[in-house]
C-alpha positions in Angstrom: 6.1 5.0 10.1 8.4 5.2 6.8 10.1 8.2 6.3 9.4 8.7 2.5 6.2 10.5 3.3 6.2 12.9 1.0 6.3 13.5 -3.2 7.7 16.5 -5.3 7.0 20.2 -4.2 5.7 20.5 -0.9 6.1 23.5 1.2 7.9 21.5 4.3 7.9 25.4 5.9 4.2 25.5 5.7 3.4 22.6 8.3 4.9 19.7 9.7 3.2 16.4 7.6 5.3 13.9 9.8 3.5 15.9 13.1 0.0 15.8 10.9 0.8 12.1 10.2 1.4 11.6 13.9 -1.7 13.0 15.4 -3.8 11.3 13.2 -2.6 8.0 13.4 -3.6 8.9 17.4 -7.5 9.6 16.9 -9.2 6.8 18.3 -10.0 4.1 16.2 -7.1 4.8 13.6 -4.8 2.1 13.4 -2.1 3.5 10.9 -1.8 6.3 8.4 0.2 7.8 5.3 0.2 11.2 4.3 1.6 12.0 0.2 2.1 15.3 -0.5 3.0 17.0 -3.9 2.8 20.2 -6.2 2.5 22.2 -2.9 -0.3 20.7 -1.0 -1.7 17.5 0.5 -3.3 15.1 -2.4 -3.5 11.7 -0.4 -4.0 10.9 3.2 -4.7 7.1 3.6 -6.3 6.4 6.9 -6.6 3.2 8.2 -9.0 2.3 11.1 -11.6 -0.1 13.2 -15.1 -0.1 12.9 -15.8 1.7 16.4 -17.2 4.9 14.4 -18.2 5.8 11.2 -16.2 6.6 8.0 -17.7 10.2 7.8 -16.4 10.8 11.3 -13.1 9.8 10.7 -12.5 12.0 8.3 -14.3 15.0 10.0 -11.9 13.8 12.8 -8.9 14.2 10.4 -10.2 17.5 9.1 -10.7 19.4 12.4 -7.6 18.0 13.9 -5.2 19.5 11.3 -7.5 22.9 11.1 -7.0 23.2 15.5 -3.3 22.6 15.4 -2.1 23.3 12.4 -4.6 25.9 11.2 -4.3 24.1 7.4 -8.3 23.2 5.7 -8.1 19.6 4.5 -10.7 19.0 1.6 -12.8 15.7 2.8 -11.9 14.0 -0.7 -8.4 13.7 -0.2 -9.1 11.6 2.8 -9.4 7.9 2.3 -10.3 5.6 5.1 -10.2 2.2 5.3 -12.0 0.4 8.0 -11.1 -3.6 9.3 -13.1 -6.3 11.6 -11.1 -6.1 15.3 -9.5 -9.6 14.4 -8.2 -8.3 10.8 -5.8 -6.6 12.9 -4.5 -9.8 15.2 -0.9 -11.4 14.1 0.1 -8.4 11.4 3.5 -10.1 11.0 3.0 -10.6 7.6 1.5 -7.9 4.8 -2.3 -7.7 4.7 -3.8 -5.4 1.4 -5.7 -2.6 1.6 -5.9 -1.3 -1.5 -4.9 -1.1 -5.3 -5.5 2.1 -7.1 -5.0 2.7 -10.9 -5.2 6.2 -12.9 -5.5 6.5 -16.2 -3.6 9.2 -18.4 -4.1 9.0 -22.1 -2.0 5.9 -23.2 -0.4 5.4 -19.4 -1.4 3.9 -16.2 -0.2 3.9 -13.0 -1.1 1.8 -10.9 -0.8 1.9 -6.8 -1.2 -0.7 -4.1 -1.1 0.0 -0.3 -0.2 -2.7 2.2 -0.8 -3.2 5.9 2.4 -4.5 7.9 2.5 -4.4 11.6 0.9 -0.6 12.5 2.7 1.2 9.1 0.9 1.7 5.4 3.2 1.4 2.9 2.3 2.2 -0.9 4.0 1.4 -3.6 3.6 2.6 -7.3 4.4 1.5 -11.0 3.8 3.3 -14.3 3.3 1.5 -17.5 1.3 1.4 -21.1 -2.3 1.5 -19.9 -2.6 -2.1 -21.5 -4.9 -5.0 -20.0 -2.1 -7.3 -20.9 0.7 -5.9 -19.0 -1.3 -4.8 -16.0 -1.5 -7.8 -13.7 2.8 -7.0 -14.0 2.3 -3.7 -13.1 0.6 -4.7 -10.0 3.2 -6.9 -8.9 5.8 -4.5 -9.5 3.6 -1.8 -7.6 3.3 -4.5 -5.0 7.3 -5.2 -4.4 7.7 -1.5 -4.5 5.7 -1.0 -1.1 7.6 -4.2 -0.1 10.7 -2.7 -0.9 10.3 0.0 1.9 9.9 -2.2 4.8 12.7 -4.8 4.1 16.1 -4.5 4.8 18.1 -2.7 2.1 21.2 -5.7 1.2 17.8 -7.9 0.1 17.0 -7.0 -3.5 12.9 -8.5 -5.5 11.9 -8.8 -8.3 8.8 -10.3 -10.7 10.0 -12.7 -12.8 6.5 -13.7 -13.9 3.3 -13.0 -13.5 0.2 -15.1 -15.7 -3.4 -15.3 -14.5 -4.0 -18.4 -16.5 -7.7 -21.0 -16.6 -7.8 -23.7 -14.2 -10.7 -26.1 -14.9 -13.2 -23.3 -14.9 -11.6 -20.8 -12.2 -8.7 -17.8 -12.7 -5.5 -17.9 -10.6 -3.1 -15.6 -10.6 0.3 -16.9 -10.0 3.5 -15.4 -9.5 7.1 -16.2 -9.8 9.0 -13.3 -7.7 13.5 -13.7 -7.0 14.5 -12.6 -3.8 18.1 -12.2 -3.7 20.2 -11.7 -0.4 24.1 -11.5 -0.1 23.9 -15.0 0.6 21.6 -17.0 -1.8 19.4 -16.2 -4.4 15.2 -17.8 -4.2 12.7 -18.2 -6.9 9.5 -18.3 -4.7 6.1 -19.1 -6.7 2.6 -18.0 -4.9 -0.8 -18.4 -6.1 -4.2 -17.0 -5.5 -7.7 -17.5 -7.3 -9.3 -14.9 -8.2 -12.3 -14.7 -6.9 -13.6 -10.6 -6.5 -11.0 -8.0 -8.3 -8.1 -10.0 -10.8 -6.1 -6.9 -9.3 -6.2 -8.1 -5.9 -5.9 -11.4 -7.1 -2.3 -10.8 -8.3 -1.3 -9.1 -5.1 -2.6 -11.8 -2.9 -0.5 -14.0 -5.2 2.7 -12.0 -4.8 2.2 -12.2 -1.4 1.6 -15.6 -1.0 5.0 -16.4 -2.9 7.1 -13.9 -0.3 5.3 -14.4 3.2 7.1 -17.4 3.7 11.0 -15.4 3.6 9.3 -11.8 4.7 9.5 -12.1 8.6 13.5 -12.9 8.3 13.9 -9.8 5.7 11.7 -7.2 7.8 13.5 -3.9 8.7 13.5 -3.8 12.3 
């Protein structure tokens, strides 16, 4: 799991999340999961699992486990739990999405997207002018910023474009993305249509321009 679990303010004193994170990412069914912490108190935990039980259990699983051991109530609506198909979790040596999040404050948006890789969650965020034009950017830079925690540290990405333009009669998002290593310098292009969500759309699209370089630049 990354290290970077938590955000601003938490009492570390008060309980151990990287323990929390541990046992919950051991209740059966749960596949991975990310705790984010801030202003003194749990506000995410992202919880991702198989369908062997339901959602509701899962997070009355997560509840009781941290209230038995750790004595620490958990409010159900901080927990989040996403649930994949058996074979959704076969060959994880690239990125799979699980989810994009945006919040809306006033005139600014931030906007969050949570990748699968291997058995980790990572979750990467990017703040902008709440603007329907610059959002598909946003996602990609949210995108690269979860990427940006599992690769290796000397390799450097970045958006270099991002356009969701008409094809005949369909959307596709495509994206231009520089990945830039001591040794050479790639401009990768991936595509995706969009065909539910234009916001997964663009991620899919990132993703589909770095999957091909990604294994190679994978933290081990």
């Amino acid at each position: 799991m990354p290290e970077n679990l938590f955000v601003d303010g938490y009492d570390s004193g008060k309980m151990d999340l990287n323990a929390l994170q541990d046992k919950i990412s051991r209740i059966d069914g749960v596949e991975a999961a990310r705790i984010v912490a801030g202003n003194g108190h749990i506000v995410e935990i992202h919880v991702l699992a198989r369908r062997n039980k339901p959602a509701k259990q899962l997070v009355r699983d997560v509840q009781s486990l941290s209230q038995a051991l750790f004595g620490e109530e958990i409010d159900r609506r901080v927990v989040s739990v996403v649930q994949l198909a058996d074979s959704d979790f076969e060959g994880g040596f690239r990125p799979a999405l699980i989810d994009v999040g945006e919040v809306l404050d006033g005139s600014r948006a931030e906007v969050t997207v949570t990748l699968r890789w291997d058995s980790d969650l990572f979750t990467g965020a990017a703040k902008g002018a709440a603007a329907t034009s610059t959002r598909p950017r946003q996602i990609a830079e949210a995108t690269l910023e979860a990427i940006r925690q599992a690769i290796h540290r000397e390799a450097a990405v970045a958006v270099a474009s991002m356009d969701i333009p008409v094809l005949g009669s369909r959307k596709v998002a495509v994206a231009q993305v520089v990945v830039v290593t001591e040794a050479t310098e790639r401009n990768l292009i991936g595509c995706a249509y969009v065909e539910d969500e234009e916001s997964r759309a663009v991620v899919r699209a990132v993703l589909d321009a770095l999957n091909r370089v990604l294994p190679e630049l994978k933290s081990p």
